[in-house]
C-alpha positions in Angstrom: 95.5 114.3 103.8 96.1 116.8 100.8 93.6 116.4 98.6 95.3 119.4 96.2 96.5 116.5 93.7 94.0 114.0 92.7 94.8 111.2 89.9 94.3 107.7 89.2 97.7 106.0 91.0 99.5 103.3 89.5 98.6 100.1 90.9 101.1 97.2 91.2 100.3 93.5 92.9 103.5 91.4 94.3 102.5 88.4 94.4 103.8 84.5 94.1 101.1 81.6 95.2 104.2 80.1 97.2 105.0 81.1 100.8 108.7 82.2 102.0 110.1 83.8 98.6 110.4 87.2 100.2 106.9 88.6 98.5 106.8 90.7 102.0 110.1 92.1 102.5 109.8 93.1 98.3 106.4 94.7 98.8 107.4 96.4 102.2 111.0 98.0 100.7 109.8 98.5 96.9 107.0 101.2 98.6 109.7 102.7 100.9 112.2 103.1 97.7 109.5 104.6 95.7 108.6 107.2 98.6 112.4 107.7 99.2 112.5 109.0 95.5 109.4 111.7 96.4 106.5 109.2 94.8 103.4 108.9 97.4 103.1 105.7 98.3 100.1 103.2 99.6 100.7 99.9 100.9 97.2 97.8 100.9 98.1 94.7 103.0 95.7 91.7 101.9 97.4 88.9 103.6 95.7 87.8 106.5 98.6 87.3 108.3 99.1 90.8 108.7 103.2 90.8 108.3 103.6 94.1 106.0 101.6 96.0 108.5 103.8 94.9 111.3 107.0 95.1 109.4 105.8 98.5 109.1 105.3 99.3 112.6 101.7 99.4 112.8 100.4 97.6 116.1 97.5 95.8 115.9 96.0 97.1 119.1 96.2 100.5 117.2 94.0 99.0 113.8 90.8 100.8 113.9 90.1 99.8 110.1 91.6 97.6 107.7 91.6 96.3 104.3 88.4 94.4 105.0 86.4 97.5 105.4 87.8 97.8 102.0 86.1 94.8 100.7 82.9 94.5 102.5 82.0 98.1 104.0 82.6 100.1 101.4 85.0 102.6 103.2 87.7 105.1 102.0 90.9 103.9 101.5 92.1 107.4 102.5 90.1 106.7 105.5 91.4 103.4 106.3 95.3 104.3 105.3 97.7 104.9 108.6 101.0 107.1 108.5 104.1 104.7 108.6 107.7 106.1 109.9 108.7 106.6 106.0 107.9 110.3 104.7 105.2 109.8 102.0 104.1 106.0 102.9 100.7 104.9 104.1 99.8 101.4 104.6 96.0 100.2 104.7 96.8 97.6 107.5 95.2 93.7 107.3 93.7 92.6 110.6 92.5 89.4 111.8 88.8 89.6 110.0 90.3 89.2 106.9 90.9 85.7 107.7 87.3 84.9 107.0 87.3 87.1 104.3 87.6 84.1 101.7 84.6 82.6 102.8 82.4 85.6 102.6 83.8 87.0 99.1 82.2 83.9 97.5 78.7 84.9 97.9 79.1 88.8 97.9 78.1 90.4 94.8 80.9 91.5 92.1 83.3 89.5 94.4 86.2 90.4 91.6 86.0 94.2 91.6 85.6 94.9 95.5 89.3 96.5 95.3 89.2 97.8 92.1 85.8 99.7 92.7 87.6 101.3 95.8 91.0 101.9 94.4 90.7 102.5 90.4 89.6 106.2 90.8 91.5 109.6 91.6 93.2 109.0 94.8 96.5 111.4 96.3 99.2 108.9 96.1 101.2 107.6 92.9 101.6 104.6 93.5 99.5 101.8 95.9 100.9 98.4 96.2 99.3 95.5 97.0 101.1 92.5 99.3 99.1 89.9 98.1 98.2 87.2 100.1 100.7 83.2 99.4 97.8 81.7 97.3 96.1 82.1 94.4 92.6 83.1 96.3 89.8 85.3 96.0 91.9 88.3 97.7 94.6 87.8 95.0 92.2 87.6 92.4 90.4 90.9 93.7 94.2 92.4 93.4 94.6 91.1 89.9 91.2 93.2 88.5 92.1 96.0 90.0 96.0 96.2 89.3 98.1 97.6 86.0 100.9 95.2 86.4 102.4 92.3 88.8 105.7 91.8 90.4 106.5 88.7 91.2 109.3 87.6 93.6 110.8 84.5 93.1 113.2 82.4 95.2 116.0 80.8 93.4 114.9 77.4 94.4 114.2 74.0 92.3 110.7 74.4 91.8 110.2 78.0 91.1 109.8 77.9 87.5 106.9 75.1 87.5 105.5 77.3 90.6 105.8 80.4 88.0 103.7 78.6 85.6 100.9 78.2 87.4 100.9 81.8 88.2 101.3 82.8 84.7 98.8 81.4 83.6 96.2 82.2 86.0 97.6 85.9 85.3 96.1 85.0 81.4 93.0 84.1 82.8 92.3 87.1 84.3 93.5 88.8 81.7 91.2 87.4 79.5 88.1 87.3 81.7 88.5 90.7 83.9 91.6 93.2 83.3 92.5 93.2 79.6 95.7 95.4 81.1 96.8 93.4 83.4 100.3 92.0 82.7 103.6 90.9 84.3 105.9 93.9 84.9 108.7 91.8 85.8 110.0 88.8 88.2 112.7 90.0 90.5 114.9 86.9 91.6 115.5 87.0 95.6 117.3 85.2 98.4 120.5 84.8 95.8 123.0 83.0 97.1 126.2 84.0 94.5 128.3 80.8 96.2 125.3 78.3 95.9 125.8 76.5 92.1 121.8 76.2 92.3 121.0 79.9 92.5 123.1 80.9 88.9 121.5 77.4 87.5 117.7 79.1 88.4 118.4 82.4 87.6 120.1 80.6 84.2 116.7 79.2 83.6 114.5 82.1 85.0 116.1 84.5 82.5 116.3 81.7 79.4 112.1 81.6 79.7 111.3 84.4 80.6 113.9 87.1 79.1 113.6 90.5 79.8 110.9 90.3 82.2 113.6 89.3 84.5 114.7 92.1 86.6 118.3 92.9 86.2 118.4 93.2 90.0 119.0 90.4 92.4 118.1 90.3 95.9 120.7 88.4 97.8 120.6 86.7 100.9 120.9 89.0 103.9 121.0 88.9 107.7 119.3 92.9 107.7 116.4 91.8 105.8 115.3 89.4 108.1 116.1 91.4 111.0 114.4 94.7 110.1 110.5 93.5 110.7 111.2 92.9 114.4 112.0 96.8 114.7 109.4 97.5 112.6 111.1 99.3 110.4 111.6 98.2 106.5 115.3 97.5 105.7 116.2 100.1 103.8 115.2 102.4 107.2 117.3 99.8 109.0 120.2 99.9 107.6 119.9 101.3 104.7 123.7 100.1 103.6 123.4 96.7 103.8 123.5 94.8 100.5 119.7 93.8 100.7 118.7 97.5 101.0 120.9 98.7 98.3 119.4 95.6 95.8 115.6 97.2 96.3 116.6 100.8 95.8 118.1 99.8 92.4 115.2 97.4 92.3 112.7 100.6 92.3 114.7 102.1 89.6 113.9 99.5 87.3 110.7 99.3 88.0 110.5 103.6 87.6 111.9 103.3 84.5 109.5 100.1 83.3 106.2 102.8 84.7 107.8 104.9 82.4 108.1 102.5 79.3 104.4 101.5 80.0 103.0 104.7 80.7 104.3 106.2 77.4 103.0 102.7 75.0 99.8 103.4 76.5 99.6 107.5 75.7 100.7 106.0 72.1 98.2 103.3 71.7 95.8 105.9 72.8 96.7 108.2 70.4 97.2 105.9 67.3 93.5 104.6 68.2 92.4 108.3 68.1 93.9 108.8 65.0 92.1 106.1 63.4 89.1 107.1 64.5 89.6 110.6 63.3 90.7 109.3 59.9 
């Protein structure tokens, strides 16, 4: 790989504790929008079950290292990264080893900052993302310390607010305790159903809490989104006119434009910190 263009990448976590509300499929076709738009992109899958990696049409007879050597052999992550079929995407594959990885992070020293150690340092890609394992564990933690911001996907579903909770606050933890930076970049509302009453009455409620973290974007139920994994393709390579794959590339817009929002309060923070210090 080039190594012409060296900088510290932004890092973004999707994550939700809960199972089945499309973290995957956001993770998988948010890095393919952003390296549609010329950004390079790394996928780091942490979830044992391997699913971004496959939905990206890496085998697993063809792993030869994954994001465990990340956490516990202390290799490259340009090393470890594998060329996808999207120009300017990588993915850092999960394998089976990183099933046990759980148990072994609670007795390895600086458990919290494996990730950030090997990721938080100039790196050729703009962007890695991290599909973050259903649970609030030690591998999502590891992803929280070493991220800028989180996405969270959200299905529009009775429980999700009380479910959203939980992860907010566990965000303020770690905040508090391990990555004063880290925040929520936004919470993008999938697997909207426009004829099913409950979806408008959670997205209603989503939106009254939470404001304009919300994502103006909706992912809606779709048949292409589902199907794409089994090609091993992300959807917006599938078909990339289907209603699902149209709802991330305006998706990545949004979040684009929130980078750009960020990235310019922290060059003025910076600076109004500077000044004081001069004055």
């Amino acid at each position: 790989m080039s190594r012409s263009i060296l900088k510290i990448p932004r890092l973004l976590a999707i994550a939700n504790q809960k199972g089945g509300v499309g973290k995957t499929t956001t993770a998988v076709n948010l890095a393919t929008a952003l390296s549609a738009v010329g950004k390079r992109v790394l996928l780091i899958d942490l979830d044992p079950q391997g699913n971004a990696s496959t939905g990206l049409g890496v085998r697993r007879s063809a792993i030869r290292g994954s994001t465990y050597d990340l956490l516990f052999d202390d290799a490259n992550v340009e090393d470890l990264s594998v060329a996808t079929k999207v120009p300017n995407l990588r993915v850092v594959p999960s394998s089976i080893h990183l099933s046990g990885a759980e148990i072994e992070l609670v007795t390895a020293p600086h458990r919290e900052y494996r990730l950030r150690e090997a990721v938080r340092k100039p790196l050729p890609f703009d962007y890695i993302v991290f599909d973050c394992p259903p649970s609030l564990s030690l591998l999502t933690l590891n992803a929280f310390v070493a991220v800028d911001s989180v996405i969270v996907p959200m299905q529009c579903e009775f429980f999700a607010l009380e479910g959203l909770s939980h992860l907010v606050k566990t965000i303020d933890r770690v905040r508090k305790n391990f990555n004063k930076k880290l925040g929520i970049q936004g919470v993008v509302l999938t697997m909207v159903d426009r004829r099913n009453n409950l979806s408008a009455m959670v997205e209603k409620d989503v939106r009254s809490h939470f404001g304009d973290k919300v994502y103006q974007t909706v992912i809606p139920r779709n048949v292409r989104l589902s199907e794409a994994p089994s090609y091993g393709l992300p959807a917006i390579i599938y078909d990339m006119k289907c209603s699902g794959a149209q709802a991330y590339i305006k998706l990545a817009r949004e979040v684009l434009n929130r980078e750009r929002a960020q990235l310019s309060d922290e060059i003025n923070n910076t600076e109004h910190k500077t000044h004081n210090k001069v004055a």
